[in-house]
C-alpha positions as CSV (number, residue, x, y, z in Angstrom):
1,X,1.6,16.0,15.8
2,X,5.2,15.6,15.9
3,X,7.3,13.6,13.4
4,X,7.9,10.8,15.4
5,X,4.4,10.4,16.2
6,X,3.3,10.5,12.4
7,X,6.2,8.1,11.8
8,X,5.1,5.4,14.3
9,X,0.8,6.2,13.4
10,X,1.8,5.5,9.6
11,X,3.8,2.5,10.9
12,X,1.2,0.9,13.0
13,X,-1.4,1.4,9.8
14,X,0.9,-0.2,7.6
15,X,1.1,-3.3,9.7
16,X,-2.4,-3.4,10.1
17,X,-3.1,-3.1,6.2
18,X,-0.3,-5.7,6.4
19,X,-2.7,-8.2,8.2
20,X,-5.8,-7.3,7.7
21,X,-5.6,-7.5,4.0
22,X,-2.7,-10.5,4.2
23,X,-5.4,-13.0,2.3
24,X,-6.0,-10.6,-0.8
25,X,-2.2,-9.8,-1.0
26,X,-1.3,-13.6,-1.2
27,X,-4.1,-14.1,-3.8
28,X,-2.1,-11.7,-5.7
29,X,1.3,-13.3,-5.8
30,X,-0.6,-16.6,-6.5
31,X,-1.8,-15.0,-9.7
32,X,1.3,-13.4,-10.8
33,X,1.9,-15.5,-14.4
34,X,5.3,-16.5,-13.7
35,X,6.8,-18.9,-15.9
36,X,9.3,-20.6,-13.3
37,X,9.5,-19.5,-9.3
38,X,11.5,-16.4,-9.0
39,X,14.5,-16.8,-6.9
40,X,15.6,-13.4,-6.8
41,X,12.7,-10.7,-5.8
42,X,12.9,-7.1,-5.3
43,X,10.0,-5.2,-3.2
44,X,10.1,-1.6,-4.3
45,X,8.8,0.7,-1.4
46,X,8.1,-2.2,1.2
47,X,7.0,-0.1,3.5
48,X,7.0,-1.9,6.6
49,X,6.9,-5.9,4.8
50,X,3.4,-6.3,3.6
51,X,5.1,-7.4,0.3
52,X,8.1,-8.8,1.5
53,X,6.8,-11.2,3.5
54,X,3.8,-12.4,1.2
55,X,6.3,-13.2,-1.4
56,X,8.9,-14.8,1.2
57,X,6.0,-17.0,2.1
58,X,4.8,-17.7,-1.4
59,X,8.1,-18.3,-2.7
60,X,10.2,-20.4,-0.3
61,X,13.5,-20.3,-2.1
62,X,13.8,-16.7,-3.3
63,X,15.5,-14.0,-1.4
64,X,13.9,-10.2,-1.1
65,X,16.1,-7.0,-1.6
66,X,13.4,-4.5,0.3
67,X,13.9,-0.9,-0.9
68,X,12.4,2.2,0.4
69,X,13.4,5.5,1.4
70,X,12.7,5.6,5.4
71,X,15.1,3.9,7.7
72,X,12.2,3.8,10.1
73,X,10.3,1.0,7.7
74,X,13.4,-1.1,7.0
75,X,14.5,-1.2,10.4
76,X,10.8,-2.5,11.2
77,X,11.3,-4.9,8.2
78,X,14.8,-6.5,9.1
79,X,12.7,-7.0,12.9
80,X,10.2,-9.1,11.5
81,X,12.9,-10.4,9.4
82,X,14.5,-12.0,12.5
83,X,11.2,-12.3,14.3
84,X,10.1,-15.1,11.6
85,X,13.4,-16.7,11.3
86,X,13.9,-15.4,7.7
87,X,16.7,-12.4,8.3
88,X,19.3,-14.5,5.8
89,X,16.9,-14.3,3.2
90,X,15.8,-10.7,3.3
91,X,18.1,-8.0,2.4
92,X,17.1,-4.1,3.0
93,X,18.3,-1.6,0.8
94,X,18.0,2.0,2.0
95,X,17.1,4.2,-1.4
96,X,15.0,7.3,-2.8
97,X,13.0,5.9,-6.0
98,X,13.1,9.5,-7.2
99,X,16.7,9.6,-7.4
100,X,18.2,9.3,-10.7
101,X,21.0,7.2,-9.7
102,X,19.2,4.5,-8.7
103,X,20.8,1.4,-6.4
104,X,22.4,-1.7,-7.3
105,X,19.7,-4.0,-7.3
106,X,21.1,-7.2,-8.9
107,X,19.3,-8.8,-12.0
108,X,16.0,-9.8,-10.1
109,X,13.7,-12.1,-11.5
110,X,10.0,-10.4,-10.2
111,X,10.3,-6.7,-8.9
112,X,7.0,-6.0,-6.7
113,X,5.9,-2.8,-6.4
114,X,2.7,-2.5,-4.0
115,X,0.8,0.9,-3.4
116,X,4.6,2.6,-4.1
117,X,4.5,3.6,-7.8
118,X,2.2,6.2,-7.7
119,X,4.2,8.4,-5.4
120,X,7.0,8.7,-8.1
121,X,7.6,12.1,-8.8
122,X,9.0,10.7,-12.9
123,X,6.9,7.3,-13.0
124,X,8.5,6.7,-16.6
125,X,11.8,7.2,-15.5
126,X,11.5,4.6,-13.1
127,X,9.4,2.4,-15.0
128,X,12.6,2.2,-17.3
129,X,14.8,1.5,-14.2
130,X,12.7,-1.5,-13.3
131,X,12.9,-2.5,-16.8
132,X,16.4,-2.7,-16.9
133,X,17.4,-4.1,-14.1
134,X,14.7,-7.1,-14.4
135,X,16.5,-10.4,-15.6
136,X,15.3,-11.3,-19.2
137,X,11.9,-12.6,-19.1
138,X,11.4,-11.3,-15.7
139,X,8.2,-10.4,-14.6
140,X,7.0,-6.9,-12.7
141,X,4.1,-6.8,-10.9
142,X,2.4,-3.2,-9.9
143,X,-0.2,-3.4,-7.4
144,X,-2.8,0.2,-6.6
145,X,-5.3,0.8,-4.3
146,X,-8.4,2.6,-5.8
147,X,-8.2,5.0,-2.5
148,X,-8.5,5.2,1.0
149,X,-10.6,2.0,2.4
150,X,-13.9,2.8,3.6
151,X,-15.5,1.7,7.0
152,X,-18.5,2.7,8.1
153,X,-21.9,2.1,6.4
154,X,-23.1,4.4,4.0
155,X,-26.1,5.6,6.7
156,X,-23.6,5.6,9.2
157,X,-22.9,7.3,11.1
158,X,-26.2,8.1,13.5
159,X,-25.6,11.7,13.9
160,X,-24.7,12.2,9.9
161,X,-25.2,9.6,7.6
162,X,-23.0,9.6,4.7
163,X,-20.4,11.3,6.6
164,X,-16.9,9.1,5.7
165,X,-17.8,10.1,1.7
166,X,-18.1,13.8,2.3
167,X,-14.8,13.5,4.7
168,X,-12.9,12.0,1.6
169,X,-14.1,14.5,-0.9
170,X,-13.0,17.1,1.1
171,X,-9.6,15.6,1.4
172,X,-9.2,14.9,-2.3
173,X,-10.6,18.9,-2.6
174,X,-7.3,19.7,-0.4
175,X,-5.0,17.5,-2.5
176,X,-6.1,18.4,-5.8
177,X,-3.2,20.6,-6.0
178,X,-1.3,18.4,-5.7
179,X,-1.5,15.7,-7.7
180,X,-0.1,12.0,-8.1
181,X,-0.4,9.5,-9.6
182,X,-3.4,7.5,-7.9
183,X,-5.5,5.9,-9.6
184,X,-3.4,5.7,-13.1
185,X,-3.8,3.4,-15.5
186,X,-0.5,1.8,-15.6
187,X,-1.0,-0.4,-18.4
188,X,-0.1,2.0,-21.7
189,X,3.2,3.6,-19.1
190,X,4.4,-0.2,-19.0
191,X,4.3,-0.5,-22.7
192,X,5.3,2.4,-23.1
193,X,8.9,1.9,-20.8
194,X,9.3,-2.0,-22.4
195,X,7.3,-3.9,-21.1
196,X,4.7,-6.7,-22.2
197,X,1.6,-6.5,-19.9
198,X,0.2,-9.9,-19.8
199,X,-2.3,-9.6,-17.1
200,X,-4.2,-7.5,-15.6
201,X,-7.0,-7.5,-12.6
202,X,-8.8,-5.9,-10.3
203,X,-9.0,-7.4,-6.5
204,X,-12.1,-6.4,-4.6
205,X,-12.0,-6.1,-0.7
206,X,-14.8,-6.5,1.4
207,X,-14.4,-7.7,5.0
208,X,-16.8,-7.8,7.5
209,X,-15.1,-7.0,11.0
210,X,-17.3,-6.4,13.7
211,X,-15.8,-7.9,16.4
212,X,-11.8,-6.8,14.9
213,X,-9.9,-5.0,17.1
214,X,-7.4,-5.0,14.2
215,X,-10.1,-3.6,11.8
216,X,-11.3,-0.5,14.6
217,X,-7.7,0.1,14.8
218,X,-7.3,0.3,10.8
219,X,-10.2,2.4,10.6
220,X,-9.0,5.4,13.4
221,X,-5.7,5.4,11.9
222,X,-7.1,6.4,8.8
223,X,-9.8,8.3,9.7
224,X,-7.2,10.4,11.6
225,X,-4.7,11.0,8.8
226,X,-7.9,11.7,6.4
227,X,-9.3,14.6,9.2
228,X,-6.0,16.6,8.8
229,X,-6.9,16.9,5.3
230,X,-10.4,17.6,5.4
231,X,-11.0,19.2,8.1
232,X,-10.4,22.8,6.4
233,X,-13.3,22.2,3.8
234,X,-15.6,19.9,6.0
235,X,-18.6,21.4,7.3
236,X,-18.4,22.8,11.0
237,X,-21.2,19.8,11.7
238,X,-19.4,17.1,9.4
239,X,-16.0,18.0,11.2
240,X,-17.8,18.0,14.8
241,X,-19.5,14.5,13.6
242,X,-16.0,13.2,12.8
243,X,-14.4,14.6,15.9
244,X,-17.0,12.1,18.2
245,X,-16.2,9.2,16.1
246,X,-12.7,9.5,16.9
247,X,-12.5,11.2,20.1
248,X,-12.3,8.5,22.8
249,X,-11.7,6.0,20.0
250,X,-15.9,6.2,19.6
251,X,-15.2,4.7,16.0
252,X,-13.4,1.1,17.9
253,X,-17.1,0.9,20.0
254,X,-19.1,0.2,16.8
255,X,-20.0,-3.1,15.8
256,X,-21.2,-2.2,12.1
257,X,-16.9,-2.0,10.7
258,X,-16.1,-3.3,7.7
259,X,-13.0,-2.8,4.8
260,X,-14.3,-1.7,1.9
261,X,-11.9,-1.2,-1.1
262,X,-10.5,-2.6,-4.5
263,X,-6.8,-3.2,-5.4
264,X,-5.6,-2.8,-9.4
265,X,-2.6,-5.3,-10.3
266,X,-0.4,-5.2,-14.1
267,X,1.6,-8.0,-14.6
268,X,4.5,-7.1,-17.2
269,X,6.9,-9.0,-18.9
270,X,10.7,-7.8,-19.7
């Protein structure tokens, strides 16, 4: 797979995470224990908007700086900027977390960061950014998936029941040398850099989709990027099981999809 065709698959599975799980992600900002609306808001790693536009929505008088490191993702953010009539209240900022100089973000009142913090390569270096650029009393709110979603019931499919679990454990078997941060406890690394945790929960996903498009859509975009890890350790029979679930799309024919998943959220205080 070329670049370009990675780009635009990651892309398309961003905006589908975007909408399919658009009702969780507002539950979160409705929970975030702010003491007065934030006016200015800073989405670290927006991806393609999922953030941006959940707390644009939730918070009609704040403007967004969105920062991330592709130019791809904030051109796609400034178009759905313009598409929903907001582009004067969203500002992109074009940035590597991992850099040491880090940009001029203003004194924001709520800095979001959503499934971005655990690809820092020095999460306490940046934790201490966030920190110090946060206006007194500002609030940071650090939302983690538990993993890849899951799709398919656990006797599903036919052919090899049980199959999507193995095809993750072989993936996390390929990336075990390299690690991140997935998964962390972010809690103790927020005290740690400053901050005051004052909330923290766990948000659990389960969505029935038979008759999604969006959701069989979802599920082959992951399933693909999840075969090019596992497919070295996978059994020839697992891999070949795999390989008709997604060749010809056979995965969008099933009427048994669901998203299956839980997101971790730390509220902390400056």
């Amino acid at each position: 797979m070329n670049h370009a065709h990675h780009h635009a698959d990651l892309t398309e599975i961003l905006d589908l995470d975007a909408e399919i799980l658009a009702e969780h992600t507002a539950a979160i900002t409705a929970w975030l224990p702010l003491k007065t609306p934030p006016r200015r808001i800073v989405d670290l790693g927006c991806g393609t908007g999922a953030g941006t536009f959940a707390l644009i929505d939730r918070f009609p008088d704040a403007h967004v700086t969105a920062v991330d490191a592709s130019v791809a993702y904030l051109q796609r953010v400034r178009e759905k900027a313009c598409a929903r009539g907001v582009e004067e209240r969203v500002h992109t900022v074009h940035a590597d977390l991992d850099d040491t100089a880090w940009p001029e973000l203003g004194s924001p009142d709520l800095v979001w960061a959503s499934a971005s913090m655990h690809h820092m390569a020095h999460p306490g270096r940046a934790l201490r950014a966030v920190h110090d650029a946060l206006a007194p009393d500002g609030l940071f709110a650090v939302v983690e998936l538990a993993g890849q979603p899951r799709f398919l019931p656990e006797n599903a499919p036919e052919d090899a029941p049980g199959l999507e679990e193995r095809v993750h454990a072989a993936a996390d078997r390929r990336h075990a040398g390299h690690p991140t941060h997935r998964g962390a406890d972010w809690g103790p690394m927020l005290t740690a850099a400053g901050f005051t945790v004052e909330g923290e929960r766990t948000v659990t996903v389960n969505i029935q989709g038979a008759t999604s498009d969006a959701i069989g859509r979802y599920a082959l975009g992951i399933l693909r990027r999840v075969r090019g890890a596992a497919a070295e350790t996978l059994s020839p029979e697992d891999l070949a099981a795999l390989d008709r679930l997604l060749d010809s799309d056979g995965i969008m024919r099933r009427d048994d999809l669901m998203v299956r998943t839980e997101r971790a959220v730390w509220a902390a205080r400056r």
